[in-house]
C-alpha positions as CSV (number, residue, x, y, z in Angstrom):
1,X,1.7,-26.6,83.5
2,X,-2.1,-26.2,84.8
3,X,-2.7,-22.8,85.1
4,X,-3.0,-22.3,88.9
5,X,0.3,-23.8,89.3
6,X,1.7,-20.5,88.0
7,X,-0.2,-18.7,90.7
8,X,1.0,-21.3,93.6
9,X,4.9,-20.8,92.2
10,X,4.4,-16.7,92.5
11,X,3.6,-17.1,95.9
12,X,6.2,-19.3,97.0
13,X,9.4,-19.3,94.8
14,X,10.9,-16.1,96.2
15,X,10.8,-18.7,99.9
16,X,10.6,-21.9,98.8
17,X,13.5,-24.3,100.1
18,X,13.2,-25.9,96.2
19,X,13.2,-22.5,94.4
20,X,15.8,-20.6,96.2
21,X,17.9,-23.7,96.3
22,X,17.8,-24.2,92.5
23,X,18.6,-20.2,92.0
24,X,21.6,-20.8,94.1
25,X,23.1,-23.9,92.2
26,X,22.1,-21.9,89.2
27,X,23.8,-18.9,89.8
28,X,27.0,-19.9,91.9
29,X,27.6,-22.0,88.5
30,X,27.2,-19.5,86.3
31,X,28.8,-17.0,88.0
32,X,32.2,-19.1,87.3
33,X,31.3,-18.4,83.4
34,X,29.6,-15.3,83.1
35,X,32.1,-13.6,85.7
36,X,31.4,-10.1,86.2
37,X,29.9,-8.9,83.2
38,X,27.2,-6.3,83.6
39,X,26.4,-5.7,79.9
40,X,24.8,-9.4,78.4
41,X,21.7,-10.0,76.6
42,X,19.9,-12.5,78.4
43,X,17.1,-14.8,77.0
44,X,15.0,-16.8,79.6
45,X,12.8,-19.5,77.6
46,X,10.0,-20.8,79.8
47,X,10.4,-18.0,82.2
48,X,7.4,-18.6,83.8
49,X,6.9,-15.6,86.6
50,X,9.8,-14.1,86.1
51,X,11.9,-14.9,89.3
52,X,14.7,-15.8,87.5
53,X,14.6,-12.6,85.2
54,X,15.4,-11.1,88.3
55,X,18.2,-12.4,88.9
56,X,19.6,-12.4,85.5
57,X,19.4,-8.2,85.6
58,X,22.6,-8.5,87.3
59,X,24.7,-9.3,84.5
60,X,22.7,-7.3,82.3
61,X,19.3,-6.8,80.3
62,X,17.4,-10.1,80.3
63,X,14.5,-10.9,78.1
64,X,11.6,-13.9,78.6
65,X,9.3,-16.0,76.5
66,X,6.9,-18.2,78.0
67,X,4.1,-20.0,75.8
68,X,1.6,-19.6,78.9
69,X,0.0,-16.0,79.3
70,X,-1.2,-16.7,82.8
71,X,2.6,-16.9,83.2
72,X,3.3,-13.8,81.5
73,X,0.6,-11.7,83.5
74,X,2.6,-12.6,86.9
75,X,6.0,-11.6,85.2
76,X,4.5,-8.1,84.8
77,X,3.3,-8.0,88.2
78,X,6.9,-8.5,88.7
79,X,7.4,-5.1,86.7
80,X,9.1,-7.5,83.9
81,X,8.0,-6.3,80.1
82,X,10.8,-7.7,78.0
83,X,8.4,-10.4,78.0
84,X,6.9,-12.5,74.9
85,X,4.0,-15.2,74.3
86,X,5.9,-17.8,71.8
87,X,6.8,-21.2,71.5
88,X,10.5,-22.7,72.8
89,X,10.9,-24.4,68.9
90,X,9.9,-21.3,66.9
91,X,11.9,-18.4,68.8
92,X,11.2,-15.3,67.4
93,X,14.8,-13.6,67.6
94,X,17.5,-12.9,65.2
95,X,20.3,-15.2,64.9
96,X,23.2,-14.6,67.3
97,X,21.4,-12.0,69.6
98,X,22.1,-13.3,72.6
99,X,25.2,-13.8,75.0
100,X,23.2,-16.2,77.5
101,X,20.1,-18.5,77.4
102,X,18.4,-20.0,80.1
103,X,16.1,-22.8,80.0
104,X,15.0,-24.3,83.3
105,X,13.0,-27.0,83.8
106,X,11.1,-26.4,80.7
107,X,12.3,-29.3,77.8
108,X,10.8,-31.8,79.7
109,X,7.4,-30.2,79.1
110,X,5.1,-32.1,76.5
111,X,4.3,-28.8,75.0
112,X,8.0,-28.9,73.9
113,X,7.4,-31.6,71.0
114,X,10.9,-31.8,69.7
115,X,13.6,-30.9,73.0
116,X,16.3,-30.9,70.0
117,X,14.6,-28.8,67.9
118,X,14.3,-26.3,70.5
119,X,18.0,-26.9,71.5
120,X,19.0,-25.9,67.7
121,X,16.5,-22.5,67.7
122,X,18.9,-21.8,71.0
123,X,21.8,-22.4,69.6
124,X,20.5,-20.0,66.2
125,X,20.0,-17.0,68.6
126,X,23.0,-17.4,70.7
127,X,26.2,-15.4,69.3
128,X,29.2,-17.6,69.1
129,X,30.8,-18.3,72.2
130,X,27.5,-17.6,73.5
131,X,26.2,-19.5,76.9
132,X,23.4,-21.7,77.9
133,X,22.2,-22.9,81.0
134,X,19.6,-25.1,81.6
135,X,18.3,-27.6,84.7
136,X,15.6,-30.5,84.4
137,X,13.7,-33.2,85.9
138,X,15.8,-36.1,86.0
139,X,15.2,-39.9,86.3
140,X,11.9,-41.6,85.2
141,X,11.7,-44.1,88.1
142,X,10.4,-40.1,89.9
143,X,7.7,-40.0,87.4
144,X,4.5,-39.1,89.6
145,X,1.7,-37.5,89.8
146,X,3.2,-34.1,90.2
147,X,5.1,-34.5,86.4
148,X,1.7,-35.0,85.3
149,X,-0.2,-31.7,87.0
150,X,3.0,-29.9,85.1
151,X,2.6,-31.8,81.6
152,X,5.5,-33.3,82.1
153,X,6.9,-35.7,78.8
154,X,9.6,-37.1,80.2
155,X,12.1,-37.3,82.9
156,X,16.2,-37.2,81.2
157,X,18.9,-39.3,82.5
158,X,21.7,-37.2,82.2
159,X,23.4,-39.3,79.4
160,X,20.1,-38.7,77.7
161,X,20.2,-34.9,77.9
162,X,24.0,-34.9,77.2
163,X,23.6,-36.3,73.6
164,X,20.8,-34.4,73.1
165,X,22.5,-30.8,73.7
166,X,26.0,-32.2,71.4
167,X,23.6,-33.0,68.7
168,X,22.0,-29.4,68.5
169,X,25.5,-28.3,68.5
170,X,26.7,-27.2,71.6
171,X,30.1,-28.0,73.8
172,X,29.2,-29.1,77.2
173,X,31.2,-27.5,80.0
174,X,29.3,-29.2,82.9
175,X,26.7,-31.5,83.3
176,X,26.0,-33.0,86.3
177,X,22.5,-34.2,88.5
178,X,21.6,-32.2,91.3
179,X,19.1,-32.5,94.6
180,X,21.1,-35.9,95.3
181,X,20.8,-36.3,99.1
182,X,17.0,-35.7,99.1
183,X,16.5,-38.4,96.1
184,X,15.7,-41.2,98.7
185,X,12.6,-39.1,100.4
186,X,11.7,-38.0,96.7
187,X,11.4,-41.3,95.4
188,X,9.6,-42.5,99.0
189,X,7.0,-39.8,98.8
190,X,6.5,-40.1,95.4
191,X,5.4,-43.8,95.4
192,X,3.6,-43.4,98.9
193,X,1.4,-40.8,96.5
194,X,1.2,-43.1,93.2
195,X,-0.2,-46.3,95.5
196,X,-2.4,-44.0,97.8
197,X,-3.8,-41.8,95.9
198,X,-3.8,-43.3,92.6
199,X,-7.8,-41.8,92.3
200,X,-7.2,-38.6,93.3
201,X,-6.2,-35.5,90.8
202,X,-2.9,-35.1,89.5
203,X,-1.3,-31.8,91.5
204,X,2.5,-30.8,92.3
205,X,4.4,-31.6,95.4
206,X,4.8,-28.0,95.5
207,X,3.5,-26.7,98.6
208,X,4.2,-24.3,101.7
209,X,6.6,-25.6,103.4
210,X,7.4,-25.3,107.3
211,X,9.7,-22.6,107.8
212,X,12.6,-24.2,109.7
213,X,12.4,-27.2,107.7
214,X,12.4,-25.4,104.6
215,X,15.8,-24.1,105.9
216,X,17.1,-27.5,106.0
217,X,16.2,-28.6,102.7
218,X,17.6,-25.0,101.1
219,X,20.8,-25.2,103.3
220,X,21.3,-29.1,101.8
221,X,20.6,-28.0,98.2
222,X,23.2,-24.8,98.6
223,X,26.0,-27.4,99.8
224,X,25.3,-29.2,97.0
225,X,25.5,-25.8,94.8
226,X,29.3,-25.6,96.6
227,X,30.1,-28.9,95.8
228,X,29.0,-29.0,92.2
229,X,31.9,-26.5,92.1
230,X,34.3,-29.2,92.3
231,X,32.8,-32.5,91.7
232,X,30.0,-34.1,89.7
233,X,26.7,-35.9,91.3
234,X,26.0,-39.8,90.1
235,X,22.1,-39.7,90.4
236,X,19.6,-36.9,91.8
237,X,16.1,-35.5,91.2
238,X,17.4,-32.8,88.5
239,X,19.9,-32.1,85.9
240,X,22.1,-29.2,85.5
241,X,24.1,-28.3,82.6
242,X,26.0,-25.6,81.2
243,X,26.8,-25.4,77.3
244,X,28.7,-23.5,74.8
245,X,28.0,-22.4,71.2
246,X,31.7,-22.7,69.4
């Protein structure tokens, strides 16, 4: 990711529609698996600026490693120090240290070479019976300008991302695509971008967002959160999984 997107994402992920929505999904899944438990170890690979650290403390102490310093500077500003600088494919924890590991939106990057690879290093430091939870960028006919301002590799179907967790060893427990609804406007606004402004630098759609429309968008994505309870989406802009080390 381009350094001044880490600076755009402090500003707005504790009120962006995209951010809170994805925290919600996260975490009203989760919470079906981690239950009430206060005393985990939590890894957080890719944790960027530390929002989701955050809200990991919860269920107990939570650690993050992020390959970008810039990224690690805001986490402190945060008041975060179980913090890092290390690459997602050589982690440098013990085997079976952790009860949880989060990656989201982070495999996708090109700076991960091998997204296996880094699967199997998280399924080394996870203890058995251990959890991980994960969300990415889903469906390559999205790819635009704003995969490339965060050095995007590639965009997963979820079939895609499915094998790729059972071959690093892990049991999936759910897997479904997510942000389904506002996949028709994504995939609009993306192309509208690609053919306008084909010459202009690549940058995220990432961006302030009006505040009552902003509700909108984080209300839909929270209903979907509810529903992913229950049901499974077919297509949508993300992936979420959940996975477990036998």
């Amino acid at each position: 990711m381009e350094s001044k997107e880490y600076s755009v994402m402090y500003g707005l992920e504790g009120s962006h529609w995209w951010f809170k929505g994805r925290r919600r999904i996260v975490f009203l899944q989760a919470g079906t698996y981690l239950k009430n438990k206060k005393d985990l170890k939590i890894l957080d690979i890719g944790c960027g600026t530390g929002i989701m650290m955050k809200n990991f403390e919860k269920y107990g102490n939570v650690f993050g490693l992020d390959m970008h310093f810039p990224a690690l500077e805001f986490c402190l500003k945060r008041g975060i120090i179980n913090i890092v600088c290390a690459d997602a494919i050589n982690l440098p924890f013990k085997a079976n240290s952790f009860d949880v590991v989060g990656i989201f939106d982070v495999l996708y990057h090109k700076g991960v070479k091998n997204d296996v690879k880094a699967m199997k290093e998280i399924f080394k430091v996870l203890k058995p019976g251990g959890i991980l939870i994960l969300t990415d960028s889903a469906d390559m006919k999205l790819w635009s300008k704003h995969d490339i301002a965060a050095h995007a590799r590639e965009r997963y179907t979820l079939i895609t991302l499915a094998n790729r967790i059972k071959s690093a060893g892990f049991k999936i427990l759910k897997i479904s695509y997510f942000n389904t609804a506002l996949y028709p406007a994504v995939f609009a606004v993306r192309k509208i971008d690609t053919i306008f402004n084909k010459n202009e630098p690549a940058k995220s759609n990432i961006k302030k967002t009006n505040p009552l429309l902003s509700s909108i968008l984080y209300l839909m994505l929270a209903f979907e959160g509810f529903l992913l309870k229950f049901l499974n989406f077919p297509f949508g802009v993300s992936i979420f999984a959940i996975a477990k080390k036998p």
